[in-house]
C-alpha positions in Angstrom: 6.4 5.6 19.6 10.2 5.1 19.8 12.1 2.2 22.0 15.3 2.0 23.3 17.8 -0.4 22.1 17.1 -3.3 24.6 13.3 -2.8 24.5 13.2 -3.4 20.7 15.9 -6.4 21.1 13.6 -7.8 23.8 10.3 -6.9 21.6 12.0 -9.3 18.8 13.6 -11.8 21.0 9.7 -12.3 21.9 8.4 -12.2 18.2 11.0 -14.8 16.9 10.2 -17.3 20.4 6.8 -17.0 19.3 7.4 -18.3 15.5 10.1 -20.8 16.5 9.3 -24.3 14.8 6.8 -22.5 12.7 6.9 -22.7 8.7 6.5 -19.2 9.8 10.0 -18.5 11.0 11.6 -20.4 7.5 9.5 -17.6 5.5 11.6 -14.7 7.3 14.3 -15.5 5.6 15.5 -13.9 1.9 15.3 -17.4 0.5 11.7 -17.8 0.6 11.7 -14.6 -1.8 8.1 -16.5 -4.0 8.9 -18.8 -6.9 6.8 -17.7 -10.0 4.6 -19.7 -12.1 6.4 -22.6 -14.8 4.2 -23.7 -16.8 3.0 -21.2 -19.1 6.0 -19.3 -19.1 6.2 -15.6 -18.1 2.9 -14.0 -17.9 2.5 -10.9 -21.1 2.4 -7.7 -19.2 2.0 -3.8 -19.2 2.5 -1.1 -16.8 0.3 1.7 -16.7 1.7 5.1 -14.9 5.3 5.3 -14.7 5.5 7.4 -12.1 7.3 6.8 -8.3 5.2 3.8 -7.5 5.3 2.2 -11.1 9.0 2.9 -11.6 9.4 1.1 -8.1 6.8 -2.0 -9.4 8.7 -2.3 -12.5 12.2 -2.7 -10.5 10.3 -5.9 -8.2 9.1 -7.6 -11.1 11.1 -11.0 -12.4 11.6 -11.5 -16.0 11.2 -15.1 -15.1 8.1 -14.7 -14.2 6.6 -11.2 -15.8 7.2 -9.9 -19.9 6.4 -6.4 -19.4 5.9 -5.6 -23.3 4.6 -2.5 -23.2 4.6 1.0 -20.6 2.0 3.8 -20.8 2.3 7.1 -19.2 1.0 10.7 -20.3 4.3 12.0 -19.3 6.3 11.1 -22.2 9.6 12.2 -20.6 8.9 10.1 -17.7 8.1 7.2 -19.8 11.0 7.6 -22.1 13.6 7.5 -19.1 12.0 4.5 -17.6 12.0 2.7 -20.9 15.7 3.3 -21.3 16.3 2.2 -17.5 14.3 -0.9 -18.3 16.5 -1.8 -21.5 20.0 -0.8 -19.1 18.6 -3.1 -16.6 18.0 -6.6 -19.3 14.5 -5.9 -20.4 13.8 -6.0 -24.2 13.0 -2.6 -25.3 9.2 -2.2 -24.1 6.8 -0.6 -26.5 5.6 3.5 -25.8 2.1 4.8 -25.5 0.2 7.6 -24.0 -2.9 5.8 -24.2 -3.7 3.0 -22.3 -7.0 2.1 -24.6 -4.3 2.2 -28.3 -1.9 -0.3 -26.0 -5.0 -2.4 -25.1 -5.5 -2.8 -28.9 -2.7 -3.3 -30.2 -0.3 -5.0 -27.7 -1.0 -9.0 -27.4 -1.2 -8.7 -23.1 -2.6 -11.2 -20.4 -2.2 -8.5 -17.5 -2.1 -5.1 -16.8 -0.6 -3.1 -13.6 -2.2 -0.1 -12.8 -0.2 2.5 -11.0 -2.2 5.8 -12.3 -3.8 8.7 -9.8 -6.8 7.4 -7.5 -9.6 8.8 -9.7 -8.3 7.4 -12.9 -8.1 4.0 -11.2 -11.8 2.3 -12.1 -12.3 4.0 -15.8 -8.9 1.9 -16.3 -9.1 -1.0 -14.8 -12.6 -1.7 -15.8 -11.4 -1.0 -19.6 -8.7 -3.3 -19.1 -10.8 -5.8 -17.5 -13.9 -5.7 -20.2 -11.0 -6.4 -22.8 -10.2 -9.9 -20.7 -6.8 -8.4 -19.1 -5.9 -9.7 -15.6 -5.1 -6.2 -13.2 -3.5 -5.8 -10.3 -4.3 -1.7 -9.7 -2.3 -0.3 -6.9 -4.1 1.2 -3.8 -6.8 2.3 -2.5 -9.1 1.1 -4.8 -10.7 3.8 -6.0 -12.1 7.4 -5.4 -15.8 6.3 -4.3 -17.5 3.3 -3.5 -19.5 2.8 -6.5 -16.6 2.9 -8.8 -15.0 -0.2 -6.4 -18.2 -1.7 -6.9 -17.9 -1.9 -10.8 -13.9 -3.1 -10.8 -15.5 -5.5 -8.2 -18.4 -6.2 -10.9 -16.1 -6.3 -14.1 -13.7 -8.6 -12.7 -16.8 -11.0 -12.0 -17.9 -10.4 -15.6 -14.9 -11.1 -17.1 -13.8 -13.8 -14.9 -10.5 -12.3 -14.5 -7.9 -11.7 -11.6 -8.1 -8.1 -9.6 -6.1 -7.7 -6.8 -5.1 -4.2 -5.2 -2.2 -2.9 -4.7 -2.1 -3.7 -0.6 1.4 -5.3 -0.4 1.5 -6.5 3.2 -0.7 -9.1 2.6 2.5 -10.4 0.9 5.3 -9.3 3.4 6.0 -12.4 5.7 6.4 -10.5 8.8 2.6 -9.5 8.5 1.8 -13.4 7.3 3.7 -14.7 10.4 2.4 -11.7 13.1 -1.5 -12.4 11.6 -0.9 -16.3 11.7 1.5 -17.1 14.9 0.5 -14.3 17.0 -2.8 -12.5 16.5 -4.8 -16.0 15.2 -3.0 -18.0 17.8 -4.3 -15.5 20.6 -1.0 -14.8 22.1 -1.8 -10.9 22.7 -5.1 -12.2 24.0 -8.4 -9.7 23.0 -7.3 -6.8 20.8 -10.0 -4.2 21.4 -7.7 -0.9 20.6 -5.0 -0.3 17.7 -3.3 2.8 16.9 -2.3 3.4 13.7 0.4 6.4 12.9 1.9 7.7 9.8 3.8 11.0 10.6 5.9 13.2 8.0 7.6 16.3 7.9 7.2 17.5 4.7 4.6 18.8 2.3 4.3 16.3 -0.2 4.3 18.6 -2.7 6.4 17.8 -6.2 8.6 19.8 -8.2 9.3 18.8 -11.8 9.4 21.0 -14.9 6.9 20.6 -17.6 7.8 17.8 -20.2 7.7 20.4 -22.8 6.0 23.8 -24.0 3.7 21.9 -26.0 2.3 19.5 -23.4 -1.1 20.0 -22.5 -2.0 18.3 -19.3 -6.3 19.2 -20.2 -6.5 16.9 -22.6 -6.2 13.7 -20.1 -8.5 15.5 -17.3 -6.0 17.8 -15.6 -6.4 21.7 -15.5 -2.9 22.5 -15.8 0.7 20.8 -15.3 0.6 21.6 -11.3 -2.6 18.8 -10.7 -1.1 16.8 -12.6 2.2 16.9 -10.8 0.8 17.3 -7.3 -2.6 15.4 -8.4 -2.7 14.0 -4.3 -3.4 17.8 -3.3 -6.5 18.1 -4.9 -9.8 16.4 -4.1 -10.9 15.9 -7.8 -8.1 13.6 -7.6 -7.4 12.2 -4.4 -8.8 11.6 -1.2 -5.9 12.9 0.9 -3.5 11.4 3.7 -6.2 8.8 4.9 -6.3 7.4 1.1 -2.6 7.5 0.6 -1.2 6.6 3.7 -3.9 5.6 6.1 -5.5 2.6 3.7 -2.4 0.4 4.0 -2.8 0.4 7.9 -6.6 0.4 7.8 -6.4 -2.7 5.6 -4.0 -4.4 8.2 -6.8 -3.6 10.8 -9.5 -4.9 9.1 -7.5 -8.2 8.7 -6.1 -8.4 11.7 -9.5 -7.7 13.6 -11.2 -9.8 11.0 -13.6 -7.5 10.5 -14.2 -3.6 9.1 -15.4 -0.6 10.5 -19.2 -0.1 11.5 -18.8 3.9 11.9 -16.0 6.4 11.8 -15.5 9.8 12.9 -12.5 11.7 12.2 -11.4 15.7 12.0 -8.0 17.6 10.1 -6.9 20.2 8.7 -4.8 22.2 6.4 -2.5 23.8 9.6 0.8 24.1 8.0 0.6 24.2 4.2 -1.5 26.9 3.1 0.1 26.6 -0.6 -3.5 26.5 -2.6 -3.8 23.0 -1.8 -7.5 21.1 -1.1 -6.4 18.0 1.5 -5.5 18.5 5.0 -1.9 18.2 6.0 -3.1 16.9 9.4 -5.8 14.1 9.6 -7.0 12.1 12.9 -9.8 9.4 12.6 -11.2 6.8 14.8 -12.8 3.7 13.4 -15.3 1.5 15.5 -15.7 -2.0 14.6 -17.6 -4.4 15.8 -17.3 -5.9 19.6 -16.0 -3.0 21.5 -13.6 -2.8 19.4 -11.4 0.6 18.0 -9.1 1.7 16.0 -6.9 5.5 15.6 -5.5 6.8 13.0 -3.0 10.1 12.8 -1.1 11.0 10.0 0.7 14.4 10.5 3.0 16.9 7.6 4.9 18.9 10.7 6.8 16.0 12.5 8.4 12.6 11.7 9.6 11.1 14.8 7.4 8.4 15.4 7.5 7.3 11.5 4.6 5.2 10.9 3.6 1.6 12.5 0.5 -0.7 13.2 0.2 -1.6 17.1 -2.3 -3.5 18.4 -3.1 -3.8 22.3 -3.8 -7.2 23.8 -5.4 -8.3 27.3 -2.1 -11.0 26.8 0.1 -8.4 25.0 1.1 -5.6 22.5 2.1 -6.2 19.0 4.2 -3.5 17.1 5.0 -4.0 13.6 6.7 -0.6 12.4 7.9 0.7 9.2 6.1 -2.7 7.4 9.2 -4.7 8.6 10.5 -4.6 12.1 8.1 -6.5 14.7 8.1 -6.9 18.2 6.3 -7.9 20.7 5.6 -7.5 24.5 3.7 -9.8 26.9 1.6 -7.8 30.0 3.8 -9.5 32.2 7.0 -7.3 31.2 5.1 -4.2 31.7 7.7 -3.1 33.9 10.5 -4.0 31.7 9.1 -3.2 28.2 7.0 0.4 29.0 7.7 2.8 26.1 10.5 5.3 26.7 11.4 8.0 24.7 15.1 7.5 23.1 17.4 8.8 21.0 16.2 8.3 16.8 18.7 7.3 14.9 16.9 6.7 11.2 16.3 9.6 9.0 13.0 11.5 9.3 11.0 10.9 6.3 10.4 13.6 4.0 9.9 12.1 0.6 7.1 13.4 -1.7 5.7 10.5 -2.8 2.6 8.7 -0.8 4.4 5.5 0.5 8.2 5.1 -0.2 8.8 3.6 -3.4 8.6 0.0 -4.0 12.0 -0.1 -5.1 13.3 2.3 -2.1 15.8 0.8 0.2 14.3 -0.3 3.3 15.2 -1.4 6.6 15.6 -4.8 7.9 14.4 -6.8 10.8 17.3 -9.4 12.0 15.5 -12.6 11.8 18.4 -14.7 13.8 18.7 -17.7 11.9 16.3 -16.4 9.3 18.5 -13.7 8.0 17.0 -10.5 7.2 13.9 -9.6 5.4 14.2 -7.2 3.2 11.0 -4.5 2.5 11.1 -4.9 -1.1 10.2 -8.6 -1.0 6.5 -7.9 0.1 6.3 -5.9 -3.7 8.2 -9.3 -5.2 5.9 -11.1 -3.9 2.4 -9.4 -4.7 4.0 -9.3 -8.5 5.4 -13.2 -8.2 1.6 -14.4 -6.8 0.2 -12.5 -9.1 1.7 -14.0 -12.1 1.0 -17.4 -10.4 -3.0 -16.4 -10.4 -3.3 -15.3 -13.9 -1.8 -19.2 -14.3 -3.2 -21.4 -11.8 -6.2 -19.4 -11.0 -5.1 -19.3 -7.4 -7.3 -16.0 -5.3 -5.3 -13.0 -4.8 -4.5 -12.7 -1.4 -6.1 -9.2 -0.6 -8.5 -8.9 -3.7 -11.6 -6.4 -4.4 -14.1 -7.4 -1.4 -11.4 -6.6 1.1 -9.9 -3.9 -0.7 -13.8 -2.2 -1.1 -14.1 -2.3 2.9 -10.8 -0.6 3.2 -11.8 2.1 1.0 -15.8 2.7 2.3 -13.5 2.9 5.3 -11.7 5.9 4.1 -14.3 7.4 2.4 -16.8 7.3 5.1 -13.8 9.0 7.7 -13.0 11.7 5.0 -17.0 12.2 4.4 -16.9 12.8 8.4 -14.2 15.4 8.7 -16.0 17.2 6.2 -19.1 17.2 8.1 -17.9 17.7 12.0 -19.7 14.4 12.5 -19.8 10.4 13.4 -21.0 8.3 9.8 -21.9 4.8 10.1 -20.6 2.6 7.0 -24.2 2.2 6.1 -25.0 5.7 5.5 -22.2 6.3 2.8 
């Protein structure tokens, strides 16, 4: 899906008439940036997996609001460096460990962020919340529905904050396109959405060993390559629709107000026959309830269209691409707005990682008055509101019941590409 200049400029023109006197339209703008919790002070804090994703959370969070005391990682090259970038960038020199159960026990902390691989994500978080530690655990939730159901049952237990990783429920343009458009019924009945996240690359890593002497079996991996490439292997990872295909499935599932009934999805392993276990080229349909479907594709061989949420109205079509830029087009400009093919003018994407980095630079959507929103802010954000529901008690905005349905979701389409065949959600 790609639009020429003056479709996209009349796509936005549309959005921002839609929002216009809406509280909405103020929260577009780089002011609105969430203001952290007061009283109480900054909230005591450790990261857990330095890797990409927890490099990038660390660079979102506000020592106003956040004292990250401490950093874990088995990787004690990776953890050195980002300890040393911490202390260049104002932080107080955090303490090291390799073991997230010795930092539990020693380190005086009110919450923990969880930025590990997906199988590692419920033994942890569950340890962290039985020792009375707030989490917020990046996506999905975990590897299989019963280990969601006891983070979902420990937080409970504990009567502590979990919230998952799922960052547009914090990114105003998804607040704005949910509330102003979708809730107010300006695209009219959404029965279809197609969902796309398209690469060319192989999403394979390459990084040397930390040393001779590290052994990678002692923490659960058979040798330095799963660790590295730990998203390749299915005692790991559940593939594309986990790491890519969860964020969009999440936005469908609010959006629609509703999750998937059954799912039936095929892929395959078409261009990257390099010993790996996950397809490189995954397609799934979800059925909710009413009629109502959702697509998703998520391709290693070609990056034109990017990746982007768009929902189809009986009123309308709502776009919102690369978690920032929204437009949207009424029925009656059919004529005027039908997708054309033109020229690309952004980078194909080709980085390694699952989702760019929280901390990667990302592209803006020109808000008019509202300035510019800048991707990053949607990570600010889930950190700043989290801080502020450790001390007000405030719910998470996304939190463990949705974040369960978005991964039964996965699950259920990966459990049907394995088996040639359509699974209802209550057969998992």
């Amino acid at each position: 899906m790609n639009l020429t200049d003056e479709q996209k400029e009349q796509g936005r023109r549309n959005f921002l008439k839609a929002l216009a006197g809406t509280p909405a339209l103020a929260a577009l703008g780089v002011a609105a940036a969430v203001r952290g919790p007061i009283k109480g002070g900054p909230v005591r804090a450790a990261v857990i997996g330095t890797g990409g994703m927890g490099r990038g959370l660390i660079a979102q969070c506000q020592k106003e609001l956040i004292d990250l005391r401490a950093i874990c990682d088995i990787n004690p090259k990776r953890r050195r460096a980002v300890a040393q970038t911490m202390q260049k960038n104002g932080w107080p020199q955090p303490k090291e460990y390799d073991d997230w159960m010795e930092m539990l026990g020693k380190e005086d902390l009110e919450a923990v962020i969880i930025a590990t691989p997906l199988w590692s994500h419920a033994d942890i978080t569950v340890g962290c919340l039985d020792a009375g530690k707030h989490v917020l655990c990046e996506k999905m939730m975990a590897k299989t529905e019963a280990d969601c159901v006891r983070m979902l049952e420990a937080a409970r237990r504990n009567k502590r904050m979990l919230e998952i990783g799922y960052q547009r429920y914090y990114n105003p343009v998804y607040q704005a396109a949910y509330e102003n458009i979708v809730k107010q019924g300006l695209i009219g009945d959404v029965y279809f959405a197609r969902l796309v996240w398209h690469r060319n690359s192989n999403w394979r890593r390459k990084e040397a060993s930390p040393g001779s002497d590290f052994n990678p079996k002692r923490w659960g991996y058979a040798d330095w390559e799963h660790l590295l490439n730990w998203r390749l292997y299915k005692q790991y990872s559940e593939g594309l629709t986990a790491e890519l295909g969860s964020h969009l499935i999440t936005t469908t599932n609010w959006f629609f107000e509703a999750s998937p009934e059954a799912a039936y999805s095929t892929g395959s392993i078409a261009r990257h026959n390099d010993g790996r276990e996950v397809f490189d080229h995954v397609y799934a349909t979800l059925e909710y309830p009413g009629g109502r479907t959702a697509t998703f594709s998520s391709i290693e061989s070609n990056a034109f269209e990017d990746h982007y949420e768009m929902f189809f109205g009986t009123k309308g079509t709502l776009i919102l691409q690369n978690e920032v830029e929204v437009y949207l087009f009424y029925e009656g400009e059919a004529a005027q707005t039908k997708v054309e093919v033109s020229r690309q003018t952004s980078t194909p994407v080709a980085d390694a990682s699952a989702t760019r980095p929280a901390d990667a630079p990302g592209r803006t959507v020109n808000a008019a008055a509202a300035g510019q929103v800048d991707r990053n802010l949607s990570y600010r954000n889930e950190i700043a509101e989290f801080c502020a529901s450790v001390r007000t008690g405030k719910p998470v905005r996304c939190g463990p019941e949705k974040a369960r349905q978005s991964a039964l979701a996965v699950i259920i389409a990966n459990h049907a590409a394995e088996k040639h065949t359509r699974i209802e959600m209550t057969g998992a």
